[in-house]
N, C-alpha and C positions, 0 to 999 in steps of 0.2 A: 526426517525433517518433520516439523510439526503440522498435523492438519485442524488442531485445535487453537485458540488464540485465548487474551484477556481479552482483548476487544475485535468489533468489526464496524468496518465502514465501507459502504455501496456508495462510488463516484460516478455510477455511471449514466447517470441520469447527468452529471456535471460538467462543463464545458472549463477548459485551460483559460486563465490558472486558476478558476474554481477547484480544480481538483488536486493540486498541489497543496493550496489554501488549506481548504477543509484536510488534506490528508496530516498537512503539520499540523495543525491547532489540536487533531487529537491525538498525536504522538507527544506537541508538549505539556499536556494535561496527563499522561501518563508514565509510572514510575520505570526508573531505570532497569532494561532489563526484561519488559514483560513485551508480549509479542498482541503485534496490530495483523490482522488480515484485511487487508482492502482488495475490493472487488474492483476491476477498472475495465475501459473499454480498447482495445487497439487501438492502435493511430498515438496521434500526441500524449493522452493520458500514459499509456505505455512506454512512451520513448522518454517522458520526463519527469513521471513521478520516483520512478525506482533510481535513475540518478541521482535526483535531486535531494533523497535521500540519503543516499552516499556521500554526498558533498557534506552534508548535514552531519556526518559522522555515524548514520544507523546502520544497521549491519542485515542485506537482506538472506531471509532465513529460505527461502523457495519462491518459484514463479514457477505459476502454470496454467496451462489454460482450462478452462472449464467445457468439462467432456459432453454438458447439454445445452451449452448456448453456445454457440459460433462466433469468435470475434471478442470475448468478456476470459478478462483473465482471470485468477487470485495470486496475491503477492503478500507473502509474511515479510514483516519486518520487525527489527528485536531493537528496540530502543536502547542507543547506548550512552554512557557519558556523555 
């Protein structure tokens, strides 16, 4: 799975649904197909940006937590149709 992206976005200074927001506005400024890593925090960012996504029809490429900060995730996702 990919650990590199076209882009990146840190939500986690962002409170719901800031983080939803901001997560689509730069997924639909970006072309079909290229991959977003968004940084997020546990809790609701977590539980509703990677579905909401899905709903949205993108396709998530990995989730996982980051190994020096406690509680902050990263989550690829590959923009699709």
């Amino acid at each position: 799975m990919p650990k590199t992206a076209h882009y990146f976005l840190d939500i986690t200074s962002a409170v719901c649904p800031l983080t939803f927001v901001k997560t689509k506005l730069r997924i639909e400024a970006m072309a079909v197909g290229q991959v977003l890593e968004v940084r997020l925090r546990d809790g609701e960012p977590l539980e509703n940006v990677p579905r909401s996504l899905i709903e949205l029809g993108h396709r998530i490429l990995m989730l996982e937590p980051e190994a020096t900060a406690p509680g902050i995730f990263r989550l690829w996702v590959e923009k699709c149709g």
